[in-house]
C-alpha positions as CSV (number, residue, x, y, z in Angstrom):
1,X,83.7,116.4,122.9
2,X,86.6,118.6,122.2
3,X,87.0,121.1,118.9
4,X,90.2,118.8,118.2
5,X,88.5,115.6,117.9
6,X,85.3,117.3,116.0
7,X,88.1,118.3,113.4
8,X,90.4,115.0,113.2
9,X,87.3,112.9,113.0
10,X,86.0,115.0,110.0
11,X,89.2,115.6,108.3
12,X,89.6,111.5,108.4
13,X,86.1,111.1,107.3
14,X,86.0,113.4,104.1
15,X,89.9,112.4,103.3
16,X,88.5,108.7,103.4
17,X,85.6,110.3,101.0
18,X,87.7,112.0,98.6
19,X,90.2,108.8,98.6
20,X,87.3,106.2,97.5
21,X,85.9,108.4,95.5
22,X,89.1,109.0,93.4
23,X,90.0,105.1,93.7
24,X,86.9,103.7,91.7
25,X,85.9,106.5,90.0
26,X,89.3,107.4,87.6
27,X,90.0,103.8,86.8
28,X,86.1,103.5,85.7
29,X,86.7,107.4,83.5
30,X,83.1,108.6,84.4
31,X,81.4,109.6,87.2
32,X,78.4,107.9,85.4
33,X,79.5,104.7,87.9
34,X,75.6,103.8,89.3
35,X,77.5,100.9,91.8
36,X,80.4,103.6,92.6
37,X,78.3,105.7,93.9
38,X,75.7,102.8,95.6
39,X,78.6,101.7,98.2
40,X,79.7,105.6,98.9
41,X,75.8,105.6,100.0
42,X,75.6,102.7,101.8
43,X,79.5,102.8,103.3
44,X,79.6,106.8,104.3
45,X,76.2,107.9,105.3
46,X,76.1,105.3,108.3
47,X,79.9,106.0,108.7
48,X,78.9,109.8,109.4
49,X,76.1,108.9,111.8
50,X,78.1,106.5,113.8
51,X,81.0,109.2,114.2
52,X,78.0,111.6,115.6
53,X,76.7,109.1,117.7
54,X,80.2,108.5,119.0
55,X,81.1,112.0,119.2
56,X,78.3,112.9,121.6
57,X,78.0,109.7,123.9
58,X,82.0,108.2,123.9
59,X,84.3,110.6,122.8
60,X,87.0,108.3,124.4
61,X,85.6,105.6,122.0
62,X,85.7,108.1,118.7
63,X,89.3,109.2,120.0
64,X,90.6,105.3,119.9
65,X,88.7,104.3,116.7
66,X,90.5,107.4,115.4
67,X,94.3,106.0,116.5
68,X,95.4,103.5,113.5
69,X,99.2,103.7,114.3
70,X,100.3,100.3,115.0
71,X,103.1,99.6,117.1
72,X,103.5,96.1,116.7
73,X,106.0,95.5,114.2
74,X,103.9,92.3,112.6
75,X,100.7,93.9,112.8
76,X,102.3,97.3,110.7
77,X,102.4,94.5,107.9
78,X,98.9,93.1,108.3
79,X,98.0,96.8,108.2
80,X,100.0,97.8,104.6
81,X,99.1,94.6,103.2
82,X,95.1,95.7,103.9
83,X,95.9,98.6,102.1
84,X,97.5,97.3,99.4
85,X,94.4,94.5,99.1
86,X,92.1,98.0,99.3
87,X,93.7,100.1,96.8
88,X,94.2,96.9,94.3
89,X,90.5,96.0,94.9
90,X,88.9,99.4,94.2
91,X,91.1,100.2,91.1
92,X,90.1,96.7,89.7
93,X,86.5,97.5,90.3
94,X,86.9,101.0,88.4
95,X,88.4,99.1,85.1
96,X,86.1,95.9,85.6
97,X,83.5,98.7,85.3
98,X,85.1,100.4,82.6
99,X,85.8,97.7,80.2
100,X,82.5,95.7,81.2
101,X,84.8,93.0,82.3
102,X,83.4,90.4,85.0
103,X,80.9,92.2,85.9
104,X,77.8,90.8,87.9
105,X,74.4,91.0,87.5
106,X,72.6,94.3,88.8
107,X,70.7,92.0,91.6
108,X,74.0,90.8,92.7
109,X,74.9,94.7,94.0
110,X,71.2,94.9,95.7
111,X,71.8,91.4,97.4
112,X,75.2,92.6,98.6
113,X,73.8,96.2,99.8
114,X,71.7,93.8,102.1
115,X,74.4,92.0,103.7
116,X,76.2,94.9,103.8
117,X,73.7,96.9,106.3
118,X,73.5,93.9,107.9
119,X,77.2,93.7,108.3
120,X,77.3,97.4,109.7
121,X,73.9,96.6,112.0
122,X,76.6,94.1,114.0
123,X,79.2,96.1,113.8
124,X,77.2,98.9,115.7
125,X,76.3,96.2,118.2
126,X,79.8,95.4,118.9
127,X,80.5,98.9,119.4
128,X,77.8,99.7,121.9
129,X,79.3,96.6,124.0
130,X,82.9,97.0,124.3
131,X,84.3,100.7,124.7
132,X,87.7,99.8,124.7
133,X,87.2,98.9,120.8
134,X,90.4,100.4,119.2
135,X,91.8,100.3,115.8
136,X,94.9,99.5,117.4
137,X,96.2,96.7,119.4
138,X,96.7,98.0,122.9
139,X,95.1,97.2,126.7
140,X,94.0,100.7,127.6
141,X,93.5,101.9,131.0
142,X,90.9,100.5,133.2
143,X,90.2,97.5,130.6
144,X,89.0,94.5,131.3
145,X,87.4,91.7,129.1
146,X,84.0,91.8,127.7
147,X,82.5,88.4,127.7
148,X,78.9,88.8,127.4
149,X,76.2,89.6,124.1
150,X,78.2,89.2,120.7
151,X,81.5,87.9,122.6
152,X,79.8,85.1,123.9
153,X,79.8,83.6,120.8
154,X,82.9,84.6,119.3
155,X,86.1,86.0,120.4
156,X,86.1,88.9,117.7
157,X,82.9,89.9,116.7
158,X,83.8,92.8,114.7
159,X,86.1,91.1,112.5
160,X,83.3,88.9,112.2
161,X,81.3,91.8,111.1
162,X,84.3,93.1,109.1
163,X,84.5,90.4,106.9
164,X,80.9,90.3,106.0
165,X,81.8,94.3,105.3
166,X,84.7,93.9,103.2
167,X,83.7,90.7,100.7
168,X,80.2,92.7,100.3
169,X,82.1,95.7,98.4
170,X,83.1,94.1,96.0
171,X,79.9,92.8,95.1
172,X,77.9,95.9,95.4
173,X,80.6,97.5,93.0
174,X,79.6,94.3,90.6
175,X,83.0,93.3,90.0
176,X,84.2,89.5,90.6
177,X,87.4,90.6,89.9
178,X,87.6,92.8,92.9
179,X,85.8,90.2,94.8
180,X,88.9,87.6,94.4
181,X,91.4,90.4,95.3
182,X,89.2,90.8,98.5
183,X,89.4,87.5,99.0
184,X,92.5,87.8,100.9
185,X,91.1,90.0,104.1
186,X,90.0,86.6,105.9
187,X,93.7,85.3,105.8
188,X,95.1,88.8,106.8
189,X,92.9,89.0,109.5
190,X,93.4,85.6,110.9
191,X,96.9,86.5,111.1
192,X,96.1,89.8,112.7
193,X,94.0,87.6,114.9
194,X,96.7,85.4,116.5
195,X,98.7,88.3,116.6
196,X,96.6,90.5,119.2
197,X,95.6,87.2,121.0
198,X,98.8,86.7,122.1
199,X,99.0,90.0,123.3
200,X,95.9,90.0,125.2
201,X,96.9,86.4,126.9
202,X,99.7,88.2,128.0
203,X,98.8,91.6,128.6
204,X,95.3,91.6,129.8
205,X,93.9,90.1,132.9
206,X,91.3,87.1,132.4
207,X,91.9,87.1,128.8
208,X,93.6,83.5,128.4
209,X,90.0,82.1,130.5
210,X,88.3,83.8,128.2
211,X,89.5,82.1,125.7
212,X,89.3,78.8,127.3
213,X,85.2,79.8,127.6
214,X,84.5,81.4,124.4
215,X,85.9,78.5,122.2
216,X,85.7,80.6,118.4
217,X,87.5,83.3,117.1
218,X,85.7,84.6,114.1
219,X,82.3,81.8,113.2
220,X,80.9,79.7,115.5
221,X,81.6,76.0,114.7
222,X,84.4,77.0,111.8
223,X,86.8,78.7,113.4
């Protein structure tokens, strides 16, 4: 662990804090936002552990989680049209909140928070199995293909796990209306998908037998 990473990795986390924060709770106008605050819990606390965790056992890991600078000119897009669905979502949550449109029924958040943990207790799972996770798409040095635990079944566990992630905020924050706009992440990252896939066939040694054992991307038996 370097003093450098210890201060990107916070400076990313509390920037990502701040950003939420402002996103759901000006377009709701209180801070009196019970849900608001329920997915800042439940998103930010495990968020803050997992960077610790990462920090002391695979600072190489934290370092690439850290790198979202795409190089990839059709994956830039997939990344600005994530934040665009982000943005749009949590501002619609805010108002939904604020002018008690759509919103769900309090067991419907609870419900969600489940799934949610859930969501994050895979994504940890994925993490602990491949250290050459990065946000990026990219063969680092010394990679090779994982093929064993959670990518036995599927090709991309954690945007498996990402999905469940994403379509659960919206519900925790009780707004349907937020939950159409996040609708759209499965399409983005199918297209996100086929984009690093063909780079890996190409790129990565084994990876094109991989996918020839490992038959689904995302769900086993869907797709």
């Amino acid at each position: 662990m370097t003093r450098g990473l210890f201060v990107q990795a916070m400076a990313k986390f509390f920037s990502g804090v701040i950003l939420l924060g402002l996103l759901l709770f000006l377009p709701a106008g209180t801070l009196h936002y019970s849900a608001g605050w329920l997915l800042m819990l439940v998103l930010f606390v495990p968020m803050f552990l997992a960077g610790i965790v990462m920090m002391i056992k695979s600072p190489a890991l934290l370092k690439s989680r850290l790198n979202m600078k795409e190089k990839m000119g059709d994956q830039v897009q997939v990344v600005a049209l994530s934040a665009v669905m982000f943005v749009l979502g949590f501002v619609l949550a805010g108002l939904s909140f604020r002018f008690d449109f759509l919103l769900l029924p309090e067991w419907v958040s609870w419900a969600a928070c489940a799934a949610f943990v859930l969501a994050y207790l895979l994504y940890a799972q994925v993490l602990r199995e491949n250290a050459f996770l990065s946000r990026t798409i990219e063969v680092q040095e010394g990679q090779h293909v994982v093929d064993t635990g959670l990518y036995g079944i599927v090709r991309h566990p954690m945007y498996s796990a990402t999905i469940l992630l994403f379509l659960s905020m919206p519900l925790i924050l009780r707004s349907l209306a937020a939950f159409a706009v996040f609708l759209a992440y499965p399409i983005i990252i199918a297209k996100r998908i086929r984009g690093e896939e063909a780079f890996l066939r190409e790129n990565l040694e084994g990876y094109g037998a991989y996918m020839q054992k490992v038959r689904w991307r995302l769900i086993p038996f869907v797709w």
